[in-house]
N, C-alpha and C positions, 0 to 999 in steps of 0.2 A: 504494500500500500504506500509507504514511505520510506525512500532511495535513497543514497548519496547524501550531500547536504541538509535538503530534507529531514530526512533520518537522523543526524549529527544537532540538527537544530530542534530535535523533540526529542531528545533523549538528555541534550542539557536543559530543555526547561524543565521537564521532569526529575531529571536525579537535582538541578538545583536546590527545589523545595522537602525531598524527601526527607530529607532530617530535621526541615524545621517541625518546631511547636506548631500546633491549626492556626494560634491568631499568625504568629509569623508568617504561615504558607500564605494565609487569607490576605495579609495587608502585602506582602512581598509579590504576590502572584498581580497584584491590581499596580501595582507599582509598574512591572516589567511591560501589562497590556498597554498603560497609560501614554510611557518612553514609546511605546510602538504605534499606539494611537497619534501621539501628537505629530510623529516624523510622516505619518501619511496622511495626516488634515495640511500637515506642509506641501508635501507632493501636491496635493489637489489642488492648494491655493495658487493664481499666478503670486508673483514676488510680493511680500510683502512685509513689513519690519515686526524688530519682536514684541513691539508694542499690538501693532494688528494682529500677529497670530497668537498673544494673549486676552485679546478682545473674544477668540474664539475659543483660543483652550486655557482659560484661567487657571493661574495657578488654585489647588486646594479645593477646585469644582470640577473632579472629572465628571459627576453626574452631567455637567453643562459643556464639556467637552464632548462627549458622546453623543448627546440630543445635536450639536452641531455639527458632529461629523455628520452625522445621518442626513440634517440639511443640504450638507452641501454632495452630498452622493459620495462621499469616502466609504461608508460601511450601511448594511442595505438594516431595513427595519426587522428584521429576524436576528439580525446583531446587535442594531442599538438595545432590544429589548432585553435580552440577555447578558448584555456587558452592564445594564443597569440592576437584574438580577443580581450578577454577581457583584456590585457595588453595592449593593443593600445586604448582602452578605458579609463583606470585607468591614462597614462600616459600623453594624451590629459586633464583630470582633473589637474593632478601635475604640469604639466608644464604652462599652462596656470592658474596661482593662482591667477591673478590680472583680468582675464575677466570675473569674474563671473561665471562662468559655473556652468549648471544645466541636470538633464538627457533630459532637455525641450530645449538644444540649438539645432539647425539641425544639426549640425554636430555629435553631442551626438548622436542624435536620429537615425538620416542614420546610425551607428556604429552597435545601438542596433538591428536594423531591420537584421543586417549579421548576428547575433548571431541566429547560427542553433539550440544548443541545448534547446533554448528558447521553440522550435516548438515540441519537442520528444512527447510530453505528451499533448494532445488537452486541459484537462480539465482545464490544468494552461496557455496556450496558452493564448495571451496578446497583446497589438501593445504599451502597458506602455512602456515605454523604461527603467525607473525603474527595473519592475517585470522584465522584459526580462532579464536582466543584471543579480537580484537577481536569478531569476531561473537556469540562464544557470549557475552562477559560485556554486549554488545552486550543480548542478547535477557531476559540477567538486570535490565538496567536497566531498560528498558521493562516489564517486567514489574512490577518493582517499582511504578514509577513510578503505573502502571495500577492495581495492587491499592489503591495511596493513599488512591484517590476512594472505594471503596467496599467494602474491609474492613470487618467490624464487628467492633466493640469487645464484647469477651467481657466478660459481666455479672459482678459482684461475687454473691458467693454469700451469701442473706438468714442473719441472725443465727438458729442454732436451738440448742436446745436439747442440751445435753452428754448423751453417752449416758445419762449416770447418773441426772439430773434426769430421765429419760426411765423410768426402771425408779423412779425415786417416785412418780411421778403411776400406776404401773400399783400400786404397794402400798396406794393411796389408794381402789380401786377396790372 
């Protein structure tokens, strides 16, 4: 299924996280999609300074990074839905630092059961709430990763003319 590169590059996202803690894997795993997210809301954008492409992907708001990838066609809406899944998963770890949390508390676990892309692929199909979590953001990586090569860059829109100048040139006539 997965060759070469490919292969190399989902074998280190996965043995990366193996030894963390859940919340570690949980905030670590959202960290790595985000770096990957923002470098291809860049690819799609024509040029633009990093004050503009923090207008789009704000620091500390990937939920708001997400929703505007999806605007601007970087990642289709069966991803944004899912990468915000798994941000309401990562964010239930961080925020709750003092109650222990494990992929093992129910409320972890009912999270992981919504995770659709968990289910794409029967043979890795799971009720681990672990796996699930690892696979779905698994598939969002690879995705990513994929779109890199061959997004296109949305064009700059040509300099025209203001409405107004537009209703002179018609009183000239």
């Amino acid at each position: 299924m997965f060759f070469g590169k490919d292969r190399k590059k989902i074998d280190r996202f996965v043995g990366e996280f193996k030894g963390e803690s859940d919340r570690g894997c949980a905030v670590l795993v959202l960290c790595v999609l985000e770096d990957l997210l923002i470098e291809t809301v860049k690819q799609r954008l024509p040029t633009c300074s990093a004050d503009e492409l923090r207008a789009i992907a704000p620091f500390g708001r990937l939920s708001t990074t997400v929703s505007n990838a999806f605007l601007i066609g970087a990642i289709s809406k069966r991803e944004r839905d899912e990468f915000l899944r798994l941000i309401k998963i990562r964010n239930k770890f961080a925020h709750k630092a003092l109650e222990g949390l494990s992929f093992s508390h129910p409320d972890i676990v009912d999270m992981c059961r919504k995770l659709e892309l968990a289910d794409v692929f029967n043979e890795f199909s799971s009720e681990n709430p672990r796996i699930r979590f690892t696979i779905s953001a698994l598939l969002i990586y690879c995705t990513l990763h994929n779109t890199l090569g061959v997004i296109d860059t949305l064009k700059e829109l040509e300099s025209r003319k203001h409405v107004l100048e537009s209703y002179s040139d018609y009183d000239q006539q």
